[in-house]
C-alpha positions in Angstrom: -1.8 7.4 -10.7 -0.2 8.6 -7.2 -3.1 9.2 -4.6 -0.5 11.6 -3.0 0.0 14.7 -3.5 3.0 16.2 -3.6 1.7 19.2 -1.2 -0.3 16.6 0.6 2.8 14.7 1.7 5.0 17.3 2.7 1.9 18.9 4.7 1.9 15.4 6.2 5.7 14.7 6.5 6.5 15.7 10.2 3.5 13.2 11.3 5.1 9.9 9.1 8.5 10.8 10.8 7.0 11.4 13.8 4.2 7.7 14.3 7.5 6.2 12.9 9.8 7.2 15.6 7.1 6.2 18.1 5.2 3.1 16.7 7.3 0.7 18.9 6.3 2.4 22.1 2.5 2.9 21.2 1.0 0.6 24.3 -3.0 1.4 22.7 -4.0 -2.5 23.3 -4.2 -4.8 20.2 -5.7 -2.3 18.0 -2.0 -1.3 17.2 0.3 -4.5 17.0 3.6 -4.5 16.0 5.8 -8.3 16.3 7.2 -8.5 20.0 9.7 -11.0 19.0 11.0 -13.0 16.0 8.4 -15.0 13.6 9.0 -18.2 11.5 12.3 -18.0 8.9 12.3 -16.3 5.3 9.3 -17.0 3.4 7.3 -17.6 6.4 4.3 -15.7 8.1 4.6 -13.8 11.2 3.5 -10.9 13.1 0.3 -9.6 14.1 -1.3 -12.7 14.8 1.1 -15.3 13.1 2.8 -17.4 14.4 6.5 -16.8 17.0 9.6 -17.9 16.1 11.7 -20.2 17.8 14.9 -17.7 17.6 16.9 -16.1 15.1 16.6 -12.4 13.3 13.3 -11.2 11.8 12.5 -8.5 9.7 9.4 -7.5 7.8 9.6 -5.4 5.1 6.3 -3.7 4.0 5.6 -1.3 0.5 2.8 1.2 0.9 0.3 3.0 -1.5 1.0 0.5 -4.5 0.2 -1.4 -6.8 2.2 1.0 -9.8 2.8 -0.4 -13.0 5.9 1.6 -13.0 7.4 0.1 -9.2 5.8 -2.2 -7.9 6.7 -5.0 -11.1 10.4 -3.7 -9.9 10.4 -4.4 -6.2 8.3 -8.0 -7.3 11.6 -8.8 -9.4 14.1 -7.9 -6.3 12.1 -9.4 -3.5 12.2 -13.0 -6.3 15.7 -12.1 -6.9 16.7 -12.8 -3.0 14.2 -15.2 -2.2 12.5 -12.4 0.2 9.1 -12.4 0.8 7.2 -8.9 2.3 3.9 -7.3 2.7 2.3 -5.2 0.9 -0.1 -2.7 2.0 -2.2 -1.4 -1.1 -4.9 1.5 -2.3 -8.2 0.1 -3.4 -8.4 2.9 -6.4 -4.7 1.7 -7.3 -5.8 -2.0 -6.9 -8.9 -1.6 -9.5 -6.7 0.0 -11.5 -4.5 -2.7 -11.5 -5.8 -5.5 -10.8 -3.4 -7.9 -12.3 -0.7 -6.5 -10.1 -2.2 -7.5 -7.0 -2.8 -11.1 -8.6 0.9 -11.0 -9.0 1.7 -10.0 -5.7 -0.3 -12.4 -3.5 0.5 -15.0 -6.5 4.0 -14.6 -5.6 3.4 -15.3 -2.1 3.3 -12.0 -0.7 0.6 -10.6 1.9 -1.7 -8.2 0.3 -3.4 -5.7 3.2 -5.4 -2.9 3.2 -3.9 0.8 3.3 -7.4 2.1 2.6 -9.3 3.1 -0.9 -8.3 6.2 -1.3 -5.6 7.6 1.4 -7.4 9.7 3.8 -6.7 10.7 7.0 -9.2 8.4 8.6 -9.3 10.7 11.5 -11.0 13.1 9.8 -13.9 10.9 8.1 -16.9 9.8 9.8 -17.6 5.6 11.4 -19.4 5.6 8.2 -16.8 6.4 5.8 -14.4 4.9 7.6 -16.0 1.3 7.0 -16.9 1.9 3.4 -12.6 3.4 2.6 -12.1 -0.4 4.6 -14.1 -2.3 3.2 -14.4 -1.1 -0.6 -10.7 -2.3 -0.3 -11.4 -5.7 1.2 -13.6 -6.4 -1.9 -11.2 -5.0 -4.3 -8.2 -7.4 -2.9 -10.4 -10.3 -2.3 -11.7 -9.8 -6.0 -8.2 -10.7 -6.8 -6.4 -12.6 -4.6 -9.8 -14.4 -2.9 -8.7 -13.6 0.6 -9.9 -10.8 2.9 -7.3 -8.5 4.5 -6.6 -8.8 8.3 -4.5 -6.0 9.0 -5.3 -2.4 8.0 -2.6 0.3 8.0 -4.1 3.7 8.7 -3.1 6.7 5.9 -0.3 8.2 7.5 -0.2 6.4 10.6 -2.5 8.2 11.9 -5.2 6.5 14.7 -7.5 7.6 16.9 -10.3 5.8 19.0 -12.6 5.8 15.8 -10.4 4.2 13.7 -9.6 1.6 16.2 -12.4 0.7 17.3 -14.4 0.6 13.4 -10.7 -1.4 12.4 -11.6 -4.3 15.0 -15.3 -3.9 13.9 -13.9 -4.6 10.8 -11.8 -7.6 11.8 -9.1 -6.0 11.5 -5.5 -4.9 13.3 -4.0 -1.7 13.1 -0.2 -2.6 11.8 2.0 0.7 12.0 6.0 0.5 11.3 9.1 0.8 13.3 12.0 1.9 10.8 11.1 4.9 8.7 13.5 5.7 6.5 10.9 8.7 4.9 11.9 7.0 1.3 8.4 8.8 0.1 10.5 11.9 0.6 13.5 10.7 -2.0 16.0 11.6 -0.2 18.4 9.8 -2.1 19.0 5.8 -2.6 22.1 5.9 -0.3 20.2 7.9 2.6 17.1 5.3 2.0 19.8 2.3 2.9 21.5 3.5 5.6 18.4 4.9 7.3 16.9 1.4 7.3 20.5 -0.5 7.6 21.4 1.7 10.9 18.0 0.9 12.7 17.0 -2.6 11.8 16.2 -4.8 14.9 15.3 -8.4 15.1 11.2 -8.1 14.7 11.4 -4.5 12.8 8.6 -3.7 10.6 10.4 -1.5 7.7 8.1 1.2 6.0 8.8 1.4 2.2 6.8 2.7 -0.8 6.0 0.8 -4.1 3.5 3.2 -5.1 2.0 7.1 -4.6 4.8 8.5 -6.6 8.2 8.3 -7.6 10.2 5.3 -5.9 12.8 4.7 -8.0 15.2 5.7 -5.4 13.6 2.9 -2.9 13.6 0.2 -5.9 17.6 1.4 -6.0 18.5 0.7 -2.8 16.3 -2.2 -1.8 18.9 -4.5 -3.1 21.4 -3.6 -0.9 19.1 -3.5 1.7 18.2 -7.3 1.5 22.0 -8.4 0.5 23.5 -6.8 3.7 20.7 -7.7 6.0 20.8 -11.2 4.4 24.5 -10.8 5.5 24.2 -10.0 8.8 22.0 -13.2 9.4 18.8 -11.7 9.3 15.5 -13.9 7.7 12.3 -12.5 6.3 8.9 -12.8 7.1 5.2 -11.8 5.9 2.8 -9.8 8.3 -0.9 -10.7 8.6 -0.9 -13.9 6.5 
């Protein structure tokens, strides 16, 4: 079941579009961390506080709002296909739902983080709730891959001073993106590539979607994505292992 509304997201389109266009030059201390420079090769663990890499093009692709029985098996069979590894942010409600999906994504030897339980703006909830959308998600991830998230990825982006400071309260660093390619809006498969293919950097975190509604237009193009980025020498990495 999507935990976003279709109103809900276009209500909150202009502020994904907008976080993503700035996330590289957010400077709000370590409570929002993207990779400054390349991690280890494909298959390795970089980023937030992994390891660097000793050269050589990084990216890290991420999926959001999963696990979906109908996607998220899909983008599992792709990322094997190419030998890519990626991180996967994921809803508590979606991950008690279904459970074996995130056994089968950190069994595959992705990173499984938490995107919150139920995908609220956390600006608008209290220190309190805050903790308890955090760490009902922790438990719910642990339950099934028996490790504890270190990274959270706020609902939307969107941080303040609460969420920071009850994230690193938590344990936790605030990991935002740096190519938005808005495929939660379906805007086609083709637009989906070349959005992400015409912004890649070495060290780009990539904001995709597994879950939260209909992604077959980002399972279409992800193929492409990893073939012609695999092409133009790139490797890929995990955040927050």
């Amino acid at each position: 079941m999507s935990v976003r509304p279709a109103r809900r997201r276009r209500t909150v389109g202009g502020l994904r579009t907008a976080i993503g266009a700035l996330a590289v030059a957010l400077t709000a201390g370590a409570a929002v961390t993207l990779p400054a420079a390349p991690a280890e090769a494909a298959g390795g663990t970089g980023g937030p506080g992994g390891p660097g890499g000793k050269g050589g093009k990084v990216v890290y692709l991420t999926f959001d709002d999963g696990p979906s029985p109908a996607y998220t098996p899909k983008v599992l069979s792709t990322l094997a296909r190419y030998g890519v590894r990626a991180t996967f942010f994921e809803i508590g409600q979606n991950v008690a739902a279904h459970p074996s999906l995130t056994g089968q994504v950190a069994q595959q030897g992705h990173s499984v983080q938490n995107h919150s339980w139920s995908h609220p703006d956390l600006r608008r909830l209290s220190a309190g709730a805050v903790d308890s959308q955090v760490s009902a998600t922790d438990r719910a991830i642990r339950a099934r891959t028996g490790r504890t998230p270190t990274c959270l990825r706020p609902p939307y982006g969107a941080v303040d001073g609460t969420v920071r400071s009850r994230a690193a309260a938590l344990g936790k660093q605030v990991v935002l993106w740096s190519v938005d390619p808005a495929d939660w809006s379906r805007p086609g498969a083709a637009a989906i590539r070349s959005r992400v293919l015409d912004h890649v950097r070495p060290g780009s975190v990539v904001l995709l979607h597994d879950g939260g509604g209909d992604r077959s237009q980002t399972v279409a193009a992800l193929p492409t994505i990893i073939a012609t980025l695999k092409a133009r020498g790139y490797t890929f990495a995990t955040l927050c292992g």
